[in-house]
DSSP file (Angstrom, degrees, kcal/mol; ACC not computed):
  #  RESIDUE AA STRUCTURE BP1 BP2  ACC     N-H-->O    O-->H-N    N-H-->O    O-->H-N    TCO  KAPPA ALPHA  PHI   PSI    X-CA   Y-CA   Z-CA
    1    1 A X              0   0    0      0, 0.0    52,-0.0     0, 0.0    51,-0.0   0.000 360.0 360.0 360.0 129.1  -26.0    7.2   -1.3
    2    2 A X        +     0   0    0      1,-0.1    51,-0.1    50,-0.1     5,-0.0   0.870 360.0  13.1 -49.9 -50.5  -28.8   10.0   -1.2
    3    3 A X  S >>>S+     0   0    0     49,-0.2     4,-4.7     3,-0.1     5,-1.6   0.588  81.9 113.6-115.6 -24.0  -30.4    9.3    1.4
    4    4 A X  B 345S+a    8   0A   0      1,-0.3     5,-0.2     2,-0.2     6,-0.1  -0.594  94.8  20.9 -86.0 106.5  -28.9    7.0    3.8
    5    5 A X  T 345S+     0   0    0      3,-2.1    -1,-0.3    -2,-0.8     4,-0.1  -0.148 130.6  55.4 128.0 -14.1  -28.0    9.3    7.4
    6    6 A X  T <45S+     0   0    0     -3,-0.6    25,-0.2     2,-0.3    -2,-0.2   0.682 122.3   9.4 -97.9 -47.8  -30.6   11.8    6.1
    7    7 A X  T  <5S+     0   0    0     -4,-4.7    22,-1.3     1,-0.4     2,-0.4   0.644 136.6  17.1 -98.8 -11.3  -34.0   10.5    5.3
    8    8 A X  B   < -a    4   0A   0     -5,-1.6    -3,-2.1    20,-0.2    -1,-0.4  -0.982  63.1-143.8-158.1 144.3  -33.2    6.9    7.1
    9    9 A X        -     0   0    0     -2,-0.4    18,-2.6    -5,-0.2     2,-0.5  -0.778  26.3-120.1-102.7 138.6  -30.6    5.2    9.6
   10   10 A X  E     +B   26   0B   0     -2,-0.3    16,-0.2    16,-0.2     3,-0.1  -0.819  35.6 169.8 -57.8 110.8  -29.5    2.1    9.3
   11   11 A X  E     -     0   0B   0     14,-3.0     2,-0.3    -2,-0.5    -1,-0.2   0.939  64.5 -31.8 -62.1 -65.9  -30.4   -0.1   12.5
   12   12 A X  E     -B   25   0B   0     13,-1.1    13,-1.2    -3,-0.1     2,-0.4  -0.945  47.3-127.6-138.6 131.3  -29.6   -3.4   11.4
   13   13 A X  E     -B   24   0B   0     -2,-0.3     2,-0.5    11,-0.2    11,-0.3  -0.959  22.7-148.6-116.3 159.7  -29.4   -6.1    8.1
   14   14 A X  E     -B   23   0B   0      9,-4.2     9,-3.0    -2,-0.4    -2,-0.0  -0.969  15.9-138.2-125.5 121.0  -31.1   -9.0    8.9
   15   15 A X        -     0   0    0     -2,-0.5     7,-0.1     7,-0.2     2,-0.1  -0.144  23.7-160.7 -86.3 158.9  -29.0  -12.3    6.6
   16   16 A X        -     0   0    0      2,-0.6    -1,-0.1     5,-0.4     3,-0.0  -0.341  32.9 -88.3-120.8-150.3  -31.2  -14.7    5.1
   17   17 A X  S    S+     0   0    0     -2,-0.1     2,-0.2     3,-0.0    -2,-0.0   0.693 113.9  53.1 -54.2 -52.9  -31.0  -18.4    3.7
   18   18 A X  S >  S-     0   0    0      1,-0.1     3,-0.7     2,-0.0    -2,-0.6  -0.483  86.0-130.9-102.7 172.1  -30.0  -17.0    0.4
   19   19 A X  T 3  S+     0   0    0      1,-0.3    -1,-0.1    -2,-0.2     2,-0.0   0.802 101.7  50.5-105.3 -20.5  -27.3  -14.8   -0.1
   20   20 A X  T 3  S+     0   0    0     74,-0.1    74,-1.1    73,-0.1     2,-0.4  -0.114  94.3  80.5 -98.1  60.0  -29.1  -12.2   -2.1
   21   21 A X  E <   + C   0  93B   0     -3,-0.7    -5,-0.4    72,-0.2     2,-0.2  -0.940  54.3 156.6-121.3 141.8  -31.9  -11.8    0.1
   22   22 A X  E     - C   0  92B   0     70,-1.4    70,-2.0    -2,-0.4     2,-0.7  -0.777  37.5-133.4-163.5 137.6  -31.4   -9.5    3.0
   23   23 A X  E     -BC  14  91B   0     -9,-3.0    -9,-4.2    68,-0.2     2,-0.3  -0.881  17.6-153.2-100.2 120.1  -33.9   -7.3    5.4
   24   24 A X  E     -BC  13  90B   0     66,-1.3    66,-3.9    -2,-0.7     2,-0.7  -0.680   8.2-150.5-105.4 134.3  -32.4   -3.9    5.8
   25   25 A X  E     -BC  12  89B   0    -13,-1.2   -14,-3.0    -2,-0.3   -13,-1.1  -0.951  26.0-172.3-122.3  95.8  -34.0   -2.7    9.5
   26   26 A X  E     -BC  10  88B   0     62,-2.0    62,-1.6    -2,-0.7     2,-0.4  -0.853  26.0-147.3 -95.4 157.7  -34.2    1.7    9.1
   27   27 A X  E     - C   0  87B   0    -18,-2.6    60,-0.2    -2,-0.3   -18,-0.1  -0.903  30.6-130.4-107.8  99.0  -35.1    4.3   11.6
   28   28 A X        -     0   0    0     58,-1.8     2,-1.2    -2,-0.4   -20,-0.2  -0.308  15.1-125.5 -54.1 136.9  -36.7    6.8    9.5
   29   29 A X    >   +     0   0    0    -22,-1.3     2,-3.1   -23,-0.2     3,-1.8  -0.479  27.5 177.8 -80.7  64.5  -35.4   10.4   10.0
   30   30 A X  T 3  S+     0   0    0     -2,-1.2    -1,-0.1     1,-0.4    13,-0.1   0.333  78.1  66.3 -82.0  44.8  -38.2   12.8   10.9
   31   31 A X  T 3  S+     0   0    0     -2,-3.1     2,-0.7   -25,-0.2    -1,-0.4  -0.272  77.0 131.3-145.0   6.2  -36.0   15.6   11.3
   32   32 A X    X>  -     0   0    0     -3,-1.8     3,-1.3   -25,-0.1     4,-1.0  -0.704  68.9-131.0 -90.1 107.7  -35.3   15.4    7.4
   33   33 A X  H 3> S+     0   0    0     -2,-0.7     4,-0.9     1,-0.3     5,-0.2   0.825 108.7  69.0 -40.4 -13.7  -35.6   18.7    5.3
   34   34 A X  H >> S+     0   0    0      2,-0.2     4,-0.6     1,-0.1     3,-0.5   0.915 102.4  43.4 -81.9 -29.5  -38.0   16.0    2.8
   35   35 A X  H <4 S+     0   0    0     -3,-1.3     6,-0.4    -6,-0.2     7,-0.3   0.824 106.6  56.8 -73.5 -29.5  -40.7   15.9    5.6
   36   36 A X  H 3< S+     0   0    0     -4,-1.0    -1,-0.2     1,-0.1     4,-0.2   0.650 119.3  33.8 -70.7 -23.6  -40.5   19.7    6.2
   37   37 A X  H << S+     0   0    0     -4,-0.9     2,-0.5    -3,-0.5     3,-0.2   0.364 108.7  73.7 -99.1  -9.4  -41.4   20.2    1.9
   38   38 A X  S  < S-     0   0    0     -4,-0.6     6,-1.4     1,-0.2    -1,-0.1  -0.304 128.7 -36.7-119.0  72.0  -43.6   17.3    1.8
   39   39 A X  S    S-     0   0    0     -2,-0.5     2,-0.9     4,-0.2     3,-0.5   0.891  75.2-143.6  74.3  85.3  -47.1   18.0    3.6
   40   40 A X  S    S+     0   0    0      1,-0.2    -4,-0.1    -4,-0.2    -1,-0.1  -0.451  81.9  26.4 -54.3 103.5  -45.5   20.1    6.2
   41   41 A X  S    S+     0   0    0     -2,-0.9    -1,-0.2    -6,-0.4    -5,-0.1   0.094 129.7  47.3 123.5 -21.5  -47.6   19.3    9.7
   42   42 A X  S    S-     0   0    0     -3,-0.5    -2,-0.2    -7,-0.3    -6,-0.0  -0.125  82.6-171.4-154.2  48.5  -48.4   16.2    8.4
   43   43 A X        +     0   0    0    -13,-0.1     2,-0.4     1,-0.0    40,-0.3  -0.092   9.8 171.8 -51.2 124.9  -44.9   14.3    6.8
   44   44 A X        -     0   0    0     -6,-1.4     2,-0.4    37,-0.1    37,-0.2  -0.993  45.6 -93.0-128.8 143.2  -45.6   10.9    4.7
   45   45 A X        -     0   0    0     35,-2.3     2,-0.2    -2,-0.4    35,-0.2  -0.421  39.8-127.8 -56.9 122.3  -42.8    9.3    2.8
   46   46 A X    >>  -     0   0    0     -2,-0.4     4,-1.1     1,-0.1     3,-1.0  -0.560  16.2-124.0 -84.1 157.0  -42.7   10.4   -0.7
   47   47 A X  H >> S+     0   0    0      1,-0.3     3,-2.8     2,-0.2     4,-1.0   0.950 108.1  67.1 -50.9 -69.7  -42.7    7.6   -3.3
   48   48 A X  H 34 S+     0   0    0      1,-0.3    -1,-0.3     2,-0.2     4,-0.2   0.533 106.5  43.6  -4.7 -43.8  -39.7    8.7   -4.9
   49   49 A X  H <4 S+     0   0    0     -3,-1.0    -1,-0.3     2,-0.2    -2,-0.2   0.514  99.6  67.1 -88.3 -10.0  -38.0    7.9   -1.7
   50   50 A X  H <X S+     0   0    0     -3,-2.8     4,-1.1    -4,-1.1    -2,-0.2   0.652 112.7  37.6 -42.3 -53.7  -39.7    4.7   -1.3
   51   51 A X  T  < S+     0   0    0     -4,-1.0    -2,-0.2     1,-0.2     4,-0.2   0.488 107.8  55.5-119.3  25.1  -37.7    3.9   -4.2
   52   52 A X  T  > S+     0   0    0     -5,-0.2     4,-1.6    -4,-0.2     5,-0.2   0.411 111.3  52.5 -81.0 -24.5  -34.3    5.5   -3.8
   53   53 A X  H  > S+     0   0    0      1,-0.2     4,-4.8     3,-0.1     5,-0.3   0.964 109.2  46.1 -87.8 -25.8  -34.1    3.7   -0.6
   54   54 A X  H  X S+     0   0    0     -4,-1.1     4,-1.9     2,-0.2    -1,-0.2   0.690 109.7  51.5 -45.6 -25.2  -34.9    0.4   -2.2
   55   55 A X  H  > S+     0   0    0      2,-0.2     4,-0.7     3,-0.2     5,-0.2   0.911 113.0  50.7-111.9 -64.4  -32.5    1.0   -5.0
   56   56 A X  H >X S+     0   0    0     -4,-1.6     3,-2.2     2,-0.2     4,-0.6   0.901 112.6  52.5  -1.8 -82.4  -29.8    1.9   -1.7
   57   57 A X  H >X S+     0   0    0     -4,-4.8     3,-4.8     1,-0.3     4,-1.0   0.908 103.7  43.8 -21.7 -80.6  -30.9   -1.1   -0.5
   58   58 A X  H 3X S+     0   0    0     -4,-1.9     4,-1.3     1,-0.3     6,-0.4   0.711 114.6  60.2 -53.0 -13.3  -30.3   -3.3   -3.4
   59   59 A X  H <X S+     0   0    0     -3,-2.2     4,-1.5    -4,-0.7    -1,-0.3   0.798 106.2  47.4 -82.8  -7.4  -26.7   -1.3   -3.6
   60   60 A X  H << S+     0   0    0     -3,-4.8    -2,-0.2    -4,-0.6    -1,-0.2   0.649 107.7  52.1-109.6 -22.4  -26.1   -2.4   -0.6
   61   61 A X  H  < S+     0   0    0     -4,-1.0    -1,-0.2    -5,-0.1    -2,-0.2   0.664 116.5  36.1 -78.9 -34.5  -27.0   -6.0   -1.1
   62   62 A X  H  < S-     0   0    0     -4,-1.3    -2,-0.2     2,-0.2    -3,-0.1   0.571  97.4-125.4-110.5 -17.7  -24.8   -6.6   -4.4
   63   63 A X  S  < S+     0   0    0     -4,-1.5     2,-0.4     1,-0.3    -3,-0.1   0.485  76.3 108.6 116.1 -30.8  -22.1   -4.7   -3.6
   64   64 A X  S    S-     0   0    0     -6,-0.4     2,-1.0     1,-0.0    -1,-0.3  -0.796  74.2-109.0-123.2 135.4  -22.5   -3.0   -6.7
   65   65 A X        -     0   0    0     -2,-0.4    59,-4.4    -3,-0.1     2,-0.1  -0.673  47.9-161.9 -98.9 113.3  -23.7    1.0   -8.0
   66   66 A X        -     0   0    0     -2,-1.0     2,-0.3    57,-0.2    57,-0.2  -0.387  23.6-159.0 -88.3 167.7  -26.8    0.4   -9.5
   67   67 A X        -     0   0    0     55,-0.2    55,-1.8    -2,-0.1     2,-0.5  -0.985  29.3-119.3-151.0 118.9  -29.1    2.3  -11.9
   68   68 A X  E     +D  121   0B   0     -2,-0.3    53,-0.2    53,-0.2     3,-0.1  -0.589  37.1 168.5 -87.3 129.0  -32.8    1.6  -12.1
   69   69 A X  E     +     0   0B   0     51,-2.7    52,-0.2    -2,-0.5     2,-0.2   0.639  65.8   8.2-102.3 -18.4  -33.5    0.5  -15.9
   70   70 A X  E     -D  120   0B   0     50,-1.5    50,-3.5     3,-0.0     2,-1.1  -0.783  50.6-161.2-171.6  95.8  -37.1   -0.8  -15.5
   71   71 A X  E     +D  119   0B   0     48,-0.2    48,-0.2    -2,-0.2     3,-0.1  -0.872  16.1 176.1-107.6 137.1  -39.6   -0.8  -12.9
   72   72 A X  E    S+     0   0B   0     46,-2.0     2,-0.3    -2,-1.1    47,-0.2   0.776  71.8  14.1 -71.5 -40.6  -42.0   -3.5  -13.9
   73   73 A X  E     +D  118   0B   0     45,-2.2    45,-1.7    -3,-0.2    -1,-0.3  -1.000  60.7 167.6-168.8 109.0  -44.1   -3.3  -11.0
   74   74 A X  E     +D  117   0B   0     -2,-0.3     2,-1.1    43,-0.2    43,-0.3  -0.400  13.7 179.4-143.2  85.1  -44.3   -0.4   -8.2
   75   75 A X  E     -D  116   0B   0     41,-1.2    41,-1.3     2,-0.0     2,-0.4  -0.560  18.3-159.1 -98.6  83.4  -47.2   -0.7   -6.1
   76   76 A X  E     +D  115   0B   0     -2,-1.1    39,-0.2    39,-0.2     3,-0.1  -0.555  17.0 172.7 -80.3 143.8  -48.0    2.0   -2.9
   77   77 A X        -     0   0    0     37,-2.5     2,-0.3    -2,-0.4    -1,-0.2   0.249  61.5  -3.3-131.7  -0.6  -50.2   -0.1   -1.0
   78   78 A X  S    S-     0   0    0     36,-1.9     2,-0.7    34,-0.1    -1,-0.2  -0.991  76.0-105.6-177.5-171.1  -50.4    2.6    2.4
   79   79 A X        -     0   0    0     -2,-0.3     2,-0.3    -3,-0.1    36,-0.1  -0.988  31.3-147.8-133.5 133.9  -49.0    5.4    3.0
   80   80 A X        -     0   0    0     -2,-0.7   -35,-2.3   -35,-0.2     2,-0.3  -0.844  13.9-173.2 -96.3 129.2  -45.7    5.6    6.0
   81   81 A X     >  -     0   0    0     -2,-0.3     4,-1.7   -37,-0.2   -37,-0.1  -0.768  37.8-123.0-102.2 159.8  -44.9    8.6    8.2
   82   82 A X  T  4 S+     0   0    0     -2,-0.3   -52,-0.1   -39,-0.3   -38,-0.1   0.385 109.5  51.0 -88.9  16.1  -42.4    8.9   10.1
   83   83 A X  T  4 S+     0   0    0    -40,-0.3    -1,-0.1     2,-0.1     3,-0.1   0.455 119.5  37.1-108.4  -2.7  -44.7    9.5   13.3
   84   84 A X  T  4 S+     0   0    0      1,-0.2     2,-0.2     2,-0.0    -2,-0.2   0.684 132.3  23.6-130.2 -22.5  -46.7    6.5   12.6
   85   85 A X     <  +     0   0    0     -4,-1.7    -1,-0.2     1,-0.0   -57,-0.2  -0.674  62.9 167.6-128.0  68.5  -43.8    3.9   11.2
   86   86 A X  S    S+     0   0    0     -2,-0.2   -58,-1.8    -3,-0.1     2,-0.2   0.851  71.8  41.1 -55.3 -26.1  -40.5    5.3   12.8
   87   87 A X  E     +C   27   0B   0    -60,-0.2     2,-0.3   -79,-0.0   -60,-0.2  -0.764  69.8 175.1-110.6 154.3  -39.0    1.9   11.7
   88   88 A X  E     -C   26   0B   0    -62,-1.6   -62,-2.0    -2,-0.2     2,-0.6  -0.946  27.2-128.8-145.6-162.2  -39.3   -0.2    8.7
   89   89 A X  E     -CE  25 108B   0     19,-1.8    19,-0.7    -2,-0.3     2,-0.3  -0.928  16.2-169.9-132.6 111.3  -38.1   -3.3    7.0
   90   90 A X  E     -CE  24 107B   0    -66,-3.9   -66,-1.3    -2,-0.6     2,-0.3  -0.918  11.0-167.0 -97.2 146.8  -36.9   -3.2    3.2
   91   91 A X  E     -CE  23 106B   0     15,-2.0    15,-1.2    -2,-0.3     2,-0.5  -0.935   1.9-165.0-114.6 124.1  -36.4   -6.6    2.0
   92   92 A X  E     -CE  22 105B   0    -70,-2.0   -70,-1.4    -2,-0.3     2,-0.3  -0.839   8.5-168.6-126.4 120.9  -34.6   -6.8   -1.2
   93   93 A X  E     -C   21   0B   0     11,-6.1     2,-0.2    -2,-0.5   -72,-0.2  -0.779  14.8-172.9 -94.7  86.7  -34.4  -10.1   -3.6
   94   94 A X        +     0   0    0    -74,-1.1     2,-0.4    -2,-0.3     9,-0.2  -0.600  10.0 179.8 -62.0 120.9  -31.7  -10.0   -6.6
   95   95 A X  B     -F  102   0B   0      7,-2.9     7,-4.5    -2,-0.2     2,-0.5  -0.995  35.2-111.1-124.5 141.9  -31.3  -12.3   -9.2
   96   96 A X        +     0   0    0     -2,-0.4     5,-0.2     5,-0.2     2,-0.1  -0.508  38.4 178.6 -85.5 133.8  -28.9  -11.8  -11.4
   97   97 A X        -     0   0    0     -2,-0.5     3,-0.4    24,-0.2    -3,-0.0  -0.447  49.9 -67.4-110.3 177.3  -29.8  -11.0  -14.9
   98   98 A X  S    S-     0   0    0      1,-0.2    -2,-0.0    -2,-0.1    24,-0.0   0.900 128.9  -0.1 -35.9 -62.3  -27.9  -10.0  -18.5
   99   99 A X  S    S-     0   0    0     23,-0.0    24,-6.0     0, 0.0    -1,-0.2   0.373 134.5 -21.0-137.4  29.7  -26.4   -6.4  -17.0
  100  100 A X  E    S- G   0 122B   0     -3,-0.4     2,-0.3    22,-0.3    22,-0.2  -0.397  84.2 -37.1-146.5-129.9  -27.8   -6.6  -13.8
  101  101 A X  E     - G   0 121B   0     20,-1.4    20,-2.1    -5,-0.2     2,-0.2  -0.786  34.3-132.2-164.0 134.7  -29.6   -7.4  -11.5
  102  102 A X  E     -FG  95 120B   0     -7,-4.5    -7,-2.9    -2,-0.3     2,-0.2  -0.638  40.9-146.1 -83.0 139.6  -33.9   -8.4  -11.5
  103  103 A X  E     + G   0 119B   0     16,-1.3    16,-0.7    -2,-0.2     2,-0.1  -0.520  29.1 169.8-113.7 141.4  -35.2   -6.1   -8.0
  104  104 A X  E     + G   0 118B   0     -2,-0.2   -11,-6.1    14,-0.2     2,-0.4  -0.645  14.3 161.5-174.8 115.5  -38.0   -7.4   -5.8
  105  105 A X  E     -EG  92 117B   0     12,-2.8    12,-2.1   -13,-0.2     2,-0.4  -0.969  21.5-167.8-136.9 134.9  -38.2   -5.2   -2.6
  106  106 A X  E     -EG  91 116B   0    -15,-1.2   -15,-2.0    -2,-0.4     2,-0.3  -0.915  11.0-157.0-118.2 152.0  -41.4   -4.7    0.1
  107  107 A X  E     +EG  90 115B   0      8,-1.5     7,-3.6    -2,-0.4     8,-1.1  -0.987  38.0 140.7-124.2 124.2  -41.0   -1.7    2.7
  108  108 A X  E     -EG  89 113B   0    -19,-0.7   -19,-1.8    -2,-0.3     5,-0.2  -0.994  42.1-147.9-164.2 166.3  -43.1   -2.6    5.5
  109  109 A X  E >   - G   0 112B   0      3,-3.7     3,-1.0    -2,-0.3   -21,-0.1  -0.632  51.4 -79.9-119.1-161.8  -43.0   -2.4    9.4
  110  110 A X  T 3  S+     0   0    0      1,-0.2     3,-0.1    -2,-0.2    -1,-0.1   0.447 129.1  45.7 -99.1  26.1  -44.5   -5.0   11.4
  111  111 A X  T 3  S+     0   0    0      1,-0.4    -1,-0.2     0, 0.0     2,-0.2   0.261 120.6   3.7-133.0  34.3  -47.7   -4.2   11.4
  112  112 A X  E <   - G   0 109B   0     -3,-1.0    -3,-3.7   -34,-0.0    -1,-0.4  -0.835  52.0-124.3 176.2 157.3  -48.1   -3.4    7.2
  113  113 A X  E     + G   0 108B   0     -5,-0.2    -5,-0.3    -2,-0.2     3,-0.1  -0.848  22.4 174.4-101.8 162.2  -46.7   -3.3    4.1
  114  114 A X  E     +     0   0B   0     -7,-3.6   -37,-2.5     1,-0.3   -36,-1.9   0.750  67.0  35.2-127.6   0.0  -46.7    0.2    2.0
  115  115 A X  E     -DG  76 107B   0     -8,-1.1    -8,-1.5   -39,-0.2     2,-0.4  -0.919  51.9-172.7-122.8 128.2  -44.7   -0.7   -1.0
  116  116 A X  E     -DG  75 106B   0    -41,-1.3   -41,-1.2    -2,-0.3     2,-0.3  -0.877  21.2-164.4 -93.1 156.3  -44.1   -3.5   -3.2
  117  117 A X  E     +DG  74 105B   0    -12,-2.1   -12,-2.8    -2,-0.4     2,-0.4  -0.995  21.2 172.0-113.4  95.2  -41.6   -3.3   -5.7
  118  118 A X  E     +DG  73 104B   0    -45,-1.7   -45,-2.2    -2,-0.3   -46,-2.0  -0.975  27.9 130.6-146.4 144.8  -40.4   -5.1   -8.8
  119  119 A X  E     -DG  71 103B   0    -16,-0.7   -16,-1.3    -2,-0.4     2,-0.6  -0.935  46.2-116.2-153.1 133.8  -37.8   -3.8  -11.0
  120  120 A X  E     -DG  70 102B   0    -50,-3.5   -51,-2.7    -2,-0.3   -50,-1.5  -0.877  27.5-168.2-115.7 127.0  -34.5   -4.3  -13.0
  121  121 A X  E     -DG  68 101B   0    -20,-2.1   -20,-1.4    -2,-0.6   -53,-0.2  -0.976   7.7-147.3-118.7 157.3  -31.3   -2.5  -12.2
  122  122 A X  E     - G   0 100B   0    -55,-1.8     2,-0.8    -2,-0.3   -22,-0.3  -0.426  23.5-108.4-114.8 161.9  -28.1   -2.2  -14.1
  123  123 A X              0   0    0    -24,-6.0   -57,-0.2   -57,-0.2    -1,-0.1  -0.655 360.0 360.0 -94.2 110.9  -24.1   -1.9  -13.0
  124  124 A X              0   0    0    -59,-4.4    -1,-0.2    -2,-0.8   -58,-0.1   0.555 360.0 360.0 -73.5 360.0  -23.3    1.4  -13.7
């Protein structure tokens, strides 16, 4: 994993009904050498990391080291700091497809979302 003990701590995963659904609870890192290159004074989460943690996520959900083959659908819908969202919520859906698995992931805290997500990745 890239990212996970540097740009984001795990809190928590939060189980669902289904068993590939799960809400991944992070504590965003603001102490991270990506906030210090990426509008120094003024840190946002870069997209790019928006969806390497999603991707985390989803590795973390199946088990399995994934490779993003297709995103369908990537939508930033606000923009997260780590001064203004310290926490947030991935929720990652998988269904399994031909040599993966089909991706549908929101990052949001609880009082917005700022990405939706939809995607296929494959099992390296």
């Amino acid at each position: 994993m890239l990212l996970e003990n540097k740009y984001y701590h795990l809190i928590r995963v939060e189980d669902s009904e289904s068993p590939l659904t799960k809400t991944y609870h992070l504590a965003l890192n603001p102490d991270c050498d990506v906030y210090r290159g990426h509008f120094p004074g003024n840190p946002v989460c870069p997209g790019v990391c928006n969806i390497e943690t999603i991707k985390e996520c989803a590795m973390m959900l199946t088990g399995k080291k994934l490779l993003i083959s297709t995103i369908k659908q990537c939508r930033l819908t606000a923009v997260a700091t780590p001064s203004i969202c310290p926490e947030i919520s991935v929720k990652i859906t998988a269904a399994a497809v031909q040599q993966g698995y089909m991706i549908l992931a929101t990052i949001a805290d609880a009082h917005q979302t700022y990405m939706e997500y939809k995607g296929d990745m494959i099992i390296l």
